[in-house]
N, CA, C and O atoms as a DFTB+ gen file, in Angstrom:
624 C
 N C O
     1  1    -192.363     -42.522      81.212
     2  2    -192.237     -43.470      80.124
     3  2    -193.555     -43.598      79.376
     4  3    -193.552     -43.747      78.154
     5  1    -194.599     -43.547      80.026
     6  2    -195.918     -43.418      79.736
     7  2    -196.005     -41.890      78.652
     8  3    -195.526     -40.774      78.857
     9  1    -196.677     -42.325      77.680
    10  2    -197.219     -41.257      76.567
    11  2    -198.391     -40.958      77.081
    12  3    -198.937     -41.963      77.537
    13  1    -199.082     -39.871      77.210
    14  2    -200.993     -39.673      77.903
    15  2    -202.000     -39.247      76.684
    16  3    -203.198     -38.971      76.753
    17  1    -201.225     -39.276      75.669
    18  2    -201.951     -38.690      74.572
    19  2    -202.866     -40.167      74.261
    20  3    -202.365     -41.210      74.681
    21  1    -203.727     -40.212      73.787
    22  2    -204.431     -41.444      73.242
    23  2    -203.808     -41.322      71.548
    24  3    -203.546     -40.248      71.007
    25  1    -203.689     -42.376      71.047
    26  2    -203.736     -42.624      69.539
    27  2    -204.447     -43.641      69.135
    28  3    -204.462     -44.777      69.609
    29  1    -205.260     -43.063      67.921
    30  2    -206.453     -43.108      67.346
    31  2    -205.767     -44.284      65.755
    32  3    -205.329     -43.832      64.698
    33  1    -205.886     -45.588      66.079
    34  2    -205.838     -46.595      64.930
    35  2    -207.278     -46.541      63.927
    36  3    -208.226     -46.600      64.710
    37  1    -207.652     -46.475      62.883
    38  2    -208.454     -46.818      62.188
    39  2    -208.245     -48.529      61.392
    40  3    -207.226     -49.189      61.191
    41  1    -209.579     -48.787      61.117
    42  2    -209.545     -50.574      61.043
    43  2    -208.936     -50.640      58.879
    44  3    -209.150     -49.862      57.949
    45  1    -208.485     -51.429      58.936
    46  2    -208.434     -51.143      57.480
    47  2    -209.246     -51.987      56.414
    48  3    -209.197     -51.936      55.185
    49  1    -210.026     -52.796      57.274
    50  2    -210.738     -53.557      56.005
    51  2    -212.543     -52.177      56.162
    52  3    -213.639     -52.716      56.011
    53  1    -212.519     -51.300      56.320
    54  2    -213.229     -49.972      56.122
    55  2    -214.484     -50.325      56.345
    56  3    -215.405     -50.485      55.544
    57  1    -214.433     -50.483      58.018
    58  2    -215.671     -50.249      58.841
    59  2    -215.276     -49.271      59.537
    60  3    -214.154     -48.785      59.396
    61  1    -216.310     -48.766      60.548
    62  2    -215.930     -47.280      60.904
    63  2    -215.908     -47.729      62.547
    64  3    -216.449     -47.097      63.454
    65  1    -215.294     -48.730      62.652
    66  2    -214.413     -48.835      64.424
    67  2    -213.819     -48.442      64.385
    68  3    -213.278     -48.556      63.285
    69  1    -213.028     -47.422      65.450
    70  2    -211.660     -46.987      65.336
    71  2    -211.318     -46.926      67.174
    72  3    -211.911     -46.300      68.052
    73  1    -209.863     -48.056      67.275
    74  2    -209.680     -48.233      68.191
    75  2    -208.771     -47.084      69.044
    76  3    -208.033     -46.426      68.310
    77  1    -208.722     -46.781      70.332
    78  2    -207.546     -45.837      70.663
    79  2    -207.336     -46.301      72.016
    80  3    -208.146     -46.642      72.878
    81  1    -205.780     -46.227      72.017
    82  2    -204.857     -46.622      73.101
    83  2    -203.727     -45.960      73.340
    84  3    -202.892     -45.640      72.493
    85  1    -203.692     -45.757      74.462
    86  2    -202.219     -45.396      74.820
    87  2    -201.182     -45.927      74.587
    88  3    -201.236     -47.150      74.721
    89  1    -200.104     -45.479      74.247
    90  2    -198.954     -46.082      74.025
    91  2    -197.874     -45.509      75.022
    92  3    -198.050     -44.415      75.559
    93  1    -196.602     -46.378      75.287
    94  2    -195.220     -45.923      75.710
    95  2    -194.242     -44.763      75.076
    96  3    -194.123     -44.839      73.853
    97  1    -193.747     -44.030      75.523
    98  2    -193.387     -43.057      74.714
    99  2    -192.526     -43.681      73.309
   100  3    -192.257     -44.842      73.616
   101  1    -192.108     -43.465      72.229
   102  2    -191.296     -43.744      71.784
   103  2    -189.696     -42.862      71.932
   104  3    -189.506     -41.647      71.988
   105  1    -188.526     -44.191      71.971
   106  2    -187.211     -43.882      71.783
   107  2    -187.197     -43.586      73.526
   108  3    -186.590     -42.634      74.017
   109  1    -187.883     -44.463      74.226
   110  2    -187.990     -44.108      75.895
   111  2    -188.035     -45.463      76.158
   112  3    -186.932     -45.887      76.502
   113  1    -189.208     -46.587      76.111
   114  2    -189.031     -47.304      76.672
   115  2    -188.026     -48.860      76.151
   116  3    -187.654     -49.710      76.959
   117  1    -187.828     -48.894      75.060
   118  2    -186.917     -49.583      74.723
   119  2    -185.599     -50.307      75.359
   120  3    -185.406     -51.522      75.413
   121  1    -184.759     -49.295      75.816
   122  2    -183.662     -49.302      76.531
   123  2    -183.925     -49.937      77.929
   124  3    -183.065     -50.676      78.408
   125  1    -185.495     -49.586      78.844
   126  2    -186.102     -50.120      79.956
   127  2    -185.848     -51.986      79.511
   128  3    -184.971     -52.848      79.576
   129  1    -187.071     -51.838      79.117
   130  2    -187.331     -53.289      78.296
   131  2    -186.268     -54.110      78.173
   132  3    -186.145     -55.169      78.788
   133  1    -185.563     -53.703      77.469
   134  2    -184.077     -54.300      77.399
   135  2    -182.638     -54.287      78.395
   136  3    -181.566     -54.753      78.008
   137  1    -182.805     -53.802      79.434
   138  2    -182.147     -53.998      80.451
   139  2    -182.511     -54.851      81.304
   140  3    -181.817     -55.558      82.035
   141  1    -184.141     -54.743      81.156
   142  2    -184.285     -55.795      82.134
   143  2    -184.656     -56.906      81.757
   144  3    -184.936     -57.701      82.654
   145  1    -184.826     -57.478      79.976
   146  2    -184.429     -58.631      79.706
   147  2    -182.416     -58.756      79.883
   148  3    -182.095     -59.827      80.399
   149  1    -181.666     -58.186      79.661
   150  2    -180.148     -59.106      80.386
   151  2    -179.989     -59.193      81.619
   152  3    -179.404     -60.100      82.210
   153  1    -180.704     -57.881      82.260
   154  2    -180.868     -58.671      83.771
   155  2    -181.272     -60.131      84.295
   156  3    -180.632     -60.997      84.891
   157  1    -182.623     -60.053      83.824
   158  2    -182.807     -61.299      84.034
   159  2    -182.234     -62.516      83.615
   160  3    -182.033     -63.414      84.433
   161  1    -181.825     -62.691      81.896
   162  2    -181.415     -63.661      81.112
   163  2    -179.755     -63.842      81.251
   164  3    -179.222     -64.932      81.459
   165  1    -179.048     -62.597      81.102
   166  2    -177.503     -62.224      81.055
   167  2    -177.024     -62.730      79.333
   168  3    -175.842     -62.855      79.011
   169  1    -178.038     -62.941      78.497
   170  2    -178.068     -63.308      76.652
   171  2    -177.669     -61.881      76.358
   172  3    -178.057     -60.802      76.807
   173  1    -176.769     -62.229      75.457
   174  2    -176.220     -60.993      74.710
   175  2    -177.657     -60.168      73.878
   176  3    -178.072     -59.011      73.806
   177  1    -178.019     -61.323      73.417
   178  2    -179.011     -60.969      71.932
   179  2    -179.562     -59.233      71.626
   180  3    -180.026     -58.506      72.505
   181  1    -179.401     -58.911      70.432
   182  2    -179.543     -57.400      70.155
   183  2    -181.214     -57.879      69.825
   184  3    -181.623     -58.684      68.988
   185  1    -181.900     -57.136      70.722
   186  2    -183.288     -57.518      70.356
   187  2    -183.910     -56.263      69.681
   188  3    -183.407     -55.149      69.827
   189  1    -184.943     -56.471      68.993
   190  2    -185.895     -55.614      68.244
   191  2    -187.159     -55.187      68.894
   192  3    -187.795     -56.217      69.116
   193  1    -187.737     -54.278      69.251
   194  2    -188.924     -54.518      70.046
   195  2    -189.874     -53.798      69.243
   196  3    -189.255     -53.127      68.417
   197  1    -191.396     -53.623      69.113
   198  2    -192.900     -53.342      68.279
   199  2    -193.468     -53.555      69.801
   200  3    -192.963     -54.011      70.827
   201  1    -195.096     -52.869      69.385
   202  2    -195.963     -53.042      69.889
   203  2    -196.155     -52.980      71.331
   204  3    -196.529     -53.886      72.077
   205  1    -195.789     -51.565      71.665
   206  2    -196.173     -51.586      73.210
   207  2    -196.985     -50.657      73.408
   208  3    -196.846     -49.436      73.477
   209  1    -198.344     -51.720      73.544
   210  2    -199.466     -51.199      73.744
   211  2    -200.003     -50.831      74.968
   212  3    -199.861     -51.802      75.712
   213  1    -200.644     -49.760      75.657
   214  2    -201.141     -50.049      76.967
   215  2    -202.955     -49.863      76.960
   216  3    -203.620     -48.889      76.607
   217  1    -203.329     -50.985      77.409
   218  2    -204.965     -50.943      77.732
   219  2    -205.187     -51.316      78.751
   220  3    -204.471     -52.181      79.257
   221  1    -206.422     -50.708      79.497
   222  2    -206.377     -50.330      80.729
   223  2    -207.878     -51.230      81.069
   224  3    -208.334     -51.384      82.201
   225  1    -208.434     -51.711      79.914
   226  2    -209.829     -51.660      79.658
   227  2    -209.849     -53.811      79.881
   228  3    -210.768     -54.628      79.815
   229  1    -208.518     -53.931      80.115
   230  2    -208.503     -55.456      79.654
   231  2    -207.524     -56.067      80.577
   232  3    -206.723     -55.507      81.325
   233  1    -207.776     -57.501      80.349
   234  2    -206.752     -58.354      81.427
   235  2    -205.124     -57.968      81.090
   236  3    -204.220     -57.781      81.904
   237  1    -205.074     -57.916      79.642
   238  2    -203.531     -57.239      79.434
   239  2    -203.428     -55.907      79.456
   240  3    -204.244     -55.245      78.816
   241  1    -202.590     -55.394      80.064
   242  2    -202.324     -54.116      80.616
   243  2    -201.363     -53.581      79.868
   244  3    -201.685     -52.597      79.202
   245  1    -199.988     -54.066      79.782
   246  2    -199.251     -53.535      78.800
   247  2    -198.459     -54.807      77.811
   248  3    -197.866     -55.664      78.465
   249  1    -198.445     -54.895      76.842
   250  2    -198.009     -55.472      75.795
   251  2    -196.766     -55.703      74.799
   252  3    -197.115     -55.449      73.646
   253  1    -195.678     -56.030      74.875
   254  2    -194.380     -55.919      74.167
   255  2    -193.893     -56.650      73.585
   256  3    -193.555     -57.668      74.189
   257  1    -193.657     -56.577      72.460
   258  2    -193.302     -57.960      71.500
   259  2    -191.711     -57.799      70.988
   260  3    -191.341     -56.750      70.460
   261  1    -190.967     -58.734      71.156
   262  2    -189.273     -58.278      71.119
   263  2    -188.863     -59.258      69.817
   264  3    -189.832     -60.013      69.746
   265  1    -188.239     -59.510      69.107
   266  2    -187.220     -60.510      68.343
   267  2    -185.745     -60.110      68.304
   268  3    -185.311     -58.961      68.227
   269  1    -185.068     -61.210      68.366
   270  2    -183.903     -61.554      68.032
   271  2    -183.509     -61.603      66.396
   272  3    -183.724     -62.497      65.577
   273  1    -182.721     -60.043      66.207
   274  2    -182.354     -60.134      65.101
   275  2    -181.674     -61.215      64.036
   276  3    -181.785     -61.333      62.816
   277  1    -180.986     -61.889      64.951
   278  2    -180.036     -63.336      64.185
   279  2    -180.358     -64.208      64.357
   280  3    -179.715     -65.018      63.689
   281  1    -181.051     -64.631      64.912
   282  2    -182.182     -65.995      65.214
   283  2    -183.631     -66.116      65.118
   284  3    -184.274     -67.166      65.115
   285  1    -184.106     -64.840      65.035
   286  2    -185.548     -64.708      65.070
   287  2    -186.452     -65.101      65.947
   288  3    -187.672     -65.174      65.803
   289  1    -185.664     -65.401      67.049
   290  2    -186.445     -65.616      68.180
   291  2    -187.233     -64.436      68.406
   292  3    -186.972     -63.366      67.855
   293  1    -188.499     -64.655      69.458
   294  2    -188.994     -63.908      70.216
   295  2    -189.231     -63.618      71.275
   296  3    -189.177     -64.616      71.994
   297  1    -189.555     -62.485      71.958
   298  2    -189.503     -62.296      72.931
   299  2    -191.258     -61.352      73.314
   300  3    -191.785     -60.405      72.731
   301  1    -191.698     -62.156      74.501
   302  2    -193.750     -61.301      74.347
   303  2    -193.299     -60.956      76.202
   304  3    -192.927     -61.706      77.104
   305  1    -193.507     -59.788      76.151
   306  2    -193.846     -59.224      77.751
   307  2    -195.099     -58.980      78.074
   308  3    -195.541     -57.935      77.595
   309  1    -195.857     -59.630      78.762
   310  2    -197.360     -59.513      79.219
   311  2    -197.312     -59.244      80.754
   312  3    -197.970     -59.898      81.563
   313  1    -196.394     -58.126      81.111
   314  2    -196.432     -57.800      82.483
   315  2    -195.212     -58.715      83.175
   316  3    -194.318     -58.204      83.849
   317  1    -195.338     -60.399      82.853
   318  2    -194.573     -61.317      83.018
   319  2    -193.709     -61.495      81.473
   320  3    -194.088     -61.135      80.358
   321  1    -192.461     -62.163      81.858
   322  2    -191.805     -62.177      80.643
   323  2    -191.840     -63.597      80.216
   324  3    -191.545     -64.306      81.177
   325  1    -192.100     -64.319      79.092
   326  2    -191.956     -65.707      78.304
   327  2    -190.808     -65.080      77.489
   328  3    -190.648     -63.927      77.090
   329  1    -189.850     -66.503      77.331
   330  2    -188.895     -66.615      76.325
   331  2    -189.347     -67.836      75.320
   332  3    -189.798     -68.889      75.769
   333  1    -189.181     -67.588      73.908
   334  2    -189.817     -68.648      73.180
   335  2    -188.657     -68.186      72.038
   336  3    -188.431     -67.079      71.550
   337  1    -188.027     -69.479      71.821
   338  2    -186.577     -69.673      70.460
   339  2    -185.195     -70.184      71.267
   340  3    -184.916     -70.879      72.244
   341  1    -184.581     -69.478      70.342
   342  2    -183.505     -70.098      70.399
   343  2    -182.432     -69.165      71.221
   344  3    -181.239     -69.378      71.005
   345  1    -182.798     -68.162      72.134
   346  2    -181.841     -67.422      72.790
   347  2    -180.568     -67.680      73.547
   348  3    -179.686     -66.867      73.821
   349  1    -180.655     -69.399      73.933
   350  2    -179.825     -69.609      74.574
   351  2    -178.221     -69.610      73.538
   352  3    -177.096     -69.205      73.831
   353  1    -178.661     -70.135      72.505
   354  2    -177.480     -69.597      71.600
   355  2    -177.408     -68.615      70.739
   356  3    -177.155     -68.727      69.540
   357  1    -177.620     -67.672      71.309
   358  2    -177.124     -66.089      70.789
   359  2    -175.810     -65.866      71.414
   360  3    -175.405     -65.650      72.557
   361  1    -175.245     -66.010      70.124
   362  2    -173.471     -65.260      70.706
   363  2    -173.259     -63.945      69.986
   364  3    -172.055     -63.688      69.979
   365  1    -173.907     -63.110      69.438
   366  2    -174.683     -61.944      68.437
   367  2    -173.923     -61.314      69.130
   368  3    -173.868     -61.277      70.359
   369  1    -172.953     -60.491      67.943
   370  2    -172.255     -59.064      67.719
   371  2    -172.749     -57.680      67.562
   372  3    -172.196     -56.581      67.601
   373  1    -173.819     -58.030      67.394
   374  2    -174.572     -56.771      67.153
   375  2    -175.069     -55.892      68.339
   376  3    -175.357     -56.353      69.444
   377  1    -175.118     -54.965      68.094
   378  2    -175.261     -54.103      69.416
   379  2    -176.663     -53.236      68.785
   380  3    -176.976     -53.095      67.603
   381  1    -177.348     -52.736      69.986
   382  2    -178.532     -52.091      69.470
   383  2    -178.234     -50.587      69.413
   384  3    -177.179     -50.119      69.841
   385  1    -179.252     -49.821      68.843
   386  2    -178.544     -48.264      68.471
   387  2    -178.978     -47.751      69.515
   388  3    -179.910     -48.200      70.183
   389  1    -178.185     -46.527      69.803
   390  2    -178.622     -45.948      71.159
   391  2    -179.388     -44.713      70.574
   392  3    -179.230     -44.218      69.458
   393  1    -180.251     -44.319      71.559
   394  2    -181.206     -43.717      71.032
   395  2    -182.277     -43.094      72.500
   396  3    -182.240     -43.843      73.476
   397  1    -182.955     -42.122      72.609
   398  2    -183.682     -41.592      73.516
   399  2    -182.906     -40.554      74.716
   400  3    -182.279     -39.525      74.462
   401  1    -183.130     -41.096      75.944
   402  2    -181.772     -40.393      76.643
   403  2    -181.270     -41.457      76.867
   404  3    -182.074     -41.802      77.734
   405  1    -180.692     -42.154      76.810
   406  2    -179.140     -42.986      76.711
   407  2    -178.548     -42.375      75.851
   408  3    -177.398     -42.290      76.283
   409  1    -178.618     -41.695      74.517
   410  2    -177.880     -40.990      73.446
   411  2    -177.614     -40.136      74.275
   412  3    -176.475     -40.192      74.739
   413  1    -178.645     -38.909      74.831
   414  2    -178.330     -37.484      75.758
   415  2    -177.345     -37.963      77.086
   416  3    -176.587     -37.181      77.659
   417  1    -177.480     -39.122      77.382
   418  2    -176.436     -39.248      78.442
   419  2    -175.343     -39.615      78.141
   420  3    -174.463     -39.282      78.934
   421  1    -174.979     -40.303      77.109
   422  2    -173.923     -40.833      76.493
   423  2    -172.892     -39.297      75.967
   424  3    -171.732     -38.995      76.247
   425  1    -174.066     -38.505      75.014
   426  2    -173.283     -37.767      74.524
   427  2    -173.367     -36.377      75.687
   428  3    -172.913     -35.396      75.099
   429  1    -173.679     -36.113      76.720
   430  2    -173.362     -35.225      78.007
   431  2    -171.718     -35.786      78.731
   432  3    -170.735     -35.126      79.068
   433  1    -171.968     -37.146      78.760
   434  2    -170.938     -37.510      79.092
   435  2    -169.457     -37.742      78.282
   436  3    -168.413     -38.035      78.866
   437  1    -169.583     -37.557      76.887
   438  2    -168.530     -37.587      76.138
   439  2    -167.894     -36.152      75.786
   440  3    -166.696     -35.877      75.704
   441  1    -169.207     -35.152      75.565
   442  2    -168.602     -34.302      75.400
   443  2    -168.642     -33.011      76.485
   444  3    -167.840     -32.099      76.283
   445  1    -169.604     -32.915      77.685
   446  2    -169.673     -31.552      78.168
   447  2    -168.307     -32.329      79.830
   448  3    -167.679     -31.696      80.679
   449  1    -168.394     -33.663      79.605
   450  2    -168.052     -33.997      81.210
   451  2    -166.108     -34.942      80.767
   452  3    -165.254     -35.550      81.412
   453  1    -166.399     -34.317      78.735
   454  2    -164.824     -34.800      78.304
   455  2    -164.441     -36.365      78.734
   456  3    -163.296     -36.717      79.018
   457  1    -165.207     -36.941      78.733
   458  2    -164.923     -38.777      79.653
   459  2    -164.497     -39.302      77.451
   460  3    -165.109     -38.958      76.440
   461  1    -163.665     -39.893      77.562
   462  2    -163.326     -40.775      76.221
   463  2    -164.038     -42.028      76.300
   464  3    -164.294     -42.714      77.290
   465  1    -164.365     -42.239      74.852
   466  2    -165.157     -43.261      74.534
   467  2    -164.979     -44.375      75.541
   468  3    -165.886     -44.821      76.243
   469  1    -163.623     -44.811      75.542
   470  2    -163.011     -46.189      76.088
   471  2    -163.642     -45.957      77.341
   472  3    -164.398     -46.784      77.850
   473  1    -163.321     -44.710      77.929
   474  2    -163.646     -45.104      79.585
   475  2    -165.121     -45.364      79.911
   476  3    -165.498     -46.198      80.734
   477  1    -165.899     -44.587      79.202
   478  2    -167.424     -44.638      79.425
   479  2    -168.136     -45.769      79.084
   480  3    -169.116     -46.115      79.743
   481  1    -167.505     -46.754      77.533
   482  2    -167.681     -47.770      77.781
   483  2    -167.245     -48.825      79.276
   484  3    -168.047     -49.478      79.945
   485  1    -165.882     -48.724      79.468
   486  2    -165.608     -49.266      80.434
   487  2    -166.580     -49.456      81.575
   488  3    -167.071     -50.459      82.093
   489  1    -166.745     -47.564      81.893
   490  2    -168.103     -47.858      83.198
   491  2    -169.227     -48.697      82.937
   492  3    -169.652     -49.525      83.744
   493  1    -169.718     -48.475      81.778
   494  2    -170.978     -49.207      81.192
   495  2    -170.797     -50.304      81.368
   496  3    -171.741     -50.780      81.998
   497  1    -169.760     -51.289      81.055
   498  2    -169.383     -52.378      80.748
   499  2    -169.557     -52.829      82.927
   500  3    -170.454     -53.372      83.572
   501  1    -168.641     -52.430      83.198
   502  2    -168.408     -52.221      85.164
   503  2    -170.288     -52.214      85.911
   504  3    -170.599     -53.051      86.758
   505  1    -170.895     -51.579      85.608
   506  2    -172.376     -51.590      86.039
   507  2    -173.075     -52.423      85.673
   508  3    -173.868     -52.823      86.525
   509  1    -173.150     -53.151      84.150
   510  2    -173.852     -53.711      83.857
   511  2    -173.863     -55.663      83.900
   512  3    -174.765     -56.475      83.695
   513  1    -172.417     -55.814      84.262
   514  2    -172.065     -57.187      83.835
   515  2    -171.152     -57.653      84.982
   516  3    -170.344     -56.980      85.623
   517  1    -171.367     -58.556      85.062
   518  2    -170.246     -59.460      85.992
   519  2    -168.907     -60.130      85.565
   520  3    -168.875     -60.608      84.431
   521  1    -167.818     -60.214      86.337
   522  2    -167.404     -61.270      85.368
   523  2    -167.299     -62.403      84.953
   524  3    -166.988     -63.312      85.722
   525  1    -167.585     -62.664      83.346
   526  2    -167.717     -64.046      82.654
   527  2    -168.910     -63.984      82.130
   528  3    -169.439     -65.028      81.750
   529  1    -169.500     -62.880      82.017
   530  2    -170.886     -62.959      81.412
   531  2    -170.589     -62.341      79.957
   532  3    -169.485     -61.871      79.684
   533  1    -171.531     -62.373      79.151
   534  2    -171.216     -61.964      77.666
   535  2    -171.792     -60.570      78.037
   536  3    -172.621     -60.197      78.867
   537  1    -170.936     -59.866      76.986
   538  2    -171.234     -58.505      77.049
   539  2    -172.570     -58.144      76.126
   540  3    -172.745     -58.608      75.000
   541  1    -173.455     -57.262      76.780
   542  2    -174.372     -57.076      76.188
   543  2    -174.774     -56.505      75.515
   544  3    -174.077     -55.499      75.649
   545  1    -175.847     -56.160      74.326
   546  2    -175.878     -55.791      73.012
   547  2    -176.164     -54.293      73.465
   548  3    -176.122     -53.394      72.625
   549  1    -176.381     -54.097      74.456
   550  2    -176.972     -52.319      74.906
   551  2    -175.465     -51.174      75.201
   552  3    -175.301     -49.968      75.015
   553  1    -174.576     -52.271      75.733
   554  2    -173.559     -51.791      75.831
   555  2    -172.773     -51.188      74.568
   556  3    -172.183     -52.020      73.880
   557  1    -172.701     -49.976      74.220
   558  2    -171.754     -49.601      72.615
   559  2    -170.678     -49.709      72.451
   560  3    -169.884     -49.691      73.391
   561  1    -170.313     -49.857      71.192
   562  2    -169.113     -50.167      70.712
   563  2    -168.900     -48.545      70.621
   564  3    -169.746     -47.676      70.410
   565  1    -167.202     -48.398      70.897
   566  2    -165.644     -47.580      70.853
   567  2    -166.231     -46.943      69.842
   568  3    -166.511     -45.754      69.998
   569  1    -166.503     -47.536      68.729
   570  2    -166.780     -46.680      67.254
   571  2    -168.161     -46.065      67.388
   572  3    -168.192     -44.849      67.577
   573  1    -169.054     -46.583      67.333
   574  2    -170.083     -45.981      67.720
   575  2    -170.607     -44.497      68.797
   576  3    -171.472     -43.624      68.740
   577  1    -169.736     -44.803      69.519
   578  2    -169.422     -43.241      70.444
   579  2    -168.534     -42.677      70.206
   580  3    -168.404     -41.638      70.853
   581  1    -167.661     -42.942      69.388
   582  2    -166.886     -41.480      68.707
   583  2    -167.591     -40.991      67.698
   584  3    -167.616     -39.761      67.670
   585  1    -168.258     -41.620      66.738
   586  2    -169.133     -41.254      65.522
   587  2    -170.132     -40.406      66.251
   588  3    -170.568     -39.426      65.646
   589  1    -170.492     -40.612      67.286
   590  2    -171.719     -39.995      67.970
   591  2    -170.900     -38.745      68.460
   592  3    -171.363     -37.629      68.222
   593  1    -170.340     -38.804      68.776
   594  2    -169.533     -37.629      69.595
   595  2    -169.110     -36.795      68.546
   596  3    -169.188     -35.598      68.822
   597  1    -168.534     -37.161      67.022
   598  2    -167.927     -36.728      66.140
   599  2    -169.210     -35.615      65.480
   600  3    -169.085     -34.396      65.367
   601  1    -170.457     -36.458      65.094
   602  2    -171.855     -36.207      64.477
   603  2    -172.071     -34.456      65.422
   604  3    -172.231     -33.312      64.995
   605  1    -171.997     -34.869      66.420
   606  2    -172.782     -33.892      67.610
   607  2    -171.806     -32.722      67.565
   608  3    -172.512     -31.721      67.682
   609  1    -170.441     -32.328      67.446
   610  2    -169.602     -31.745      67.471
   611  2    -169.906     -30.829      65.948
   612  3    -169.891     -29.608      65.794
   613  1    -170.096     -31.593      65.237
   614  2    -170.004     -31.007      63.598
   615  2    -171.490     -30.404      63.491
   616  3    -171.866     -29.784      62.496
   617  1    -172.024     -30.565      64.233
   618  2    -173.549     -29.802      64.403
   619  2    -173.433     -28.494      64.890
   620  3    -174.139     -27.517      64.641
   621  1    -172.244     -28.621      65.770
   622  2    -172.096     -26.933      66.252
   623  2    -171.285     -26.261      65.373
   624  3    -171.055     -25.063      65.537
């Protein structure tokens, strides 16, 4: 999940500091992050996440800043997680895009292992949730994995 490359920020009010840090891979750790905020919470909320920084050099180690698309809440991971807004009433329809390998597993499983949308949601739905809990924004919608499945097909 870890990126090892350093990236090199320059300051923009044009002094010649230029900071560099490691970062999380992108389209990798997202999906982490966000499983294990509904783990913990069981809130639907389709969250947004920026800024995951890692410094090694300082009391914060790794850094993650989340919001709630329909409420604007936020969400700050400093190793430990704070909730700050209004999450408890997120009843949010929105689902987040799949993306990284959750896409490669999604679409291995739709098309080389033939499983239909419905059922793979189903499992997803079966692993991730109990019952009576709101379904969660990571989980995809029916349409969304046929479009994906449809996209990937018309590529070949």
């Amino acid at each position: 999940m870890k990126e090892e490359k350093l990236v090199m920020y320059k300051r923009s009010d044009g002094k010649n500091f230029n900071r560099s840090y490691e970062i999380l891979k992108p389209h990798k750790w997202t999906n982490v992050i966000n499983e294990h905020f509904y783990e913990q919470t069981k809130l639907p909320c389709c969250l947004a996440y920026k800024y995951s920084k890692i410094n090694t050099e300082r009391q914060i180690y790794l850094k993650v800043i989340g919001s709630c698309i329909i409420y604007l809440s936020y969400l700050r991971v400093v190793i430990t997680c704070t909730l700050k807004g209004h999450f408890q009433n997120c009843i949010s329809g929105k689902k987040r895009r799949v993306t990284g390998d959750q896409r490669e597993m999604f679409l291995d499983k739709l098309i080389n292992r033939n499983m239909s949308a419905a059922y793979l949601q189903r499992l997803e739905a079966k692993q991730k949730i109990t019952y009576g809990d709101k379904e969660p924004s990571s989980i995809p919608t029916l349409n969304a994995l046929r479009v994906m499945k449809y996209k990937e097909q018309k590529k070949d």
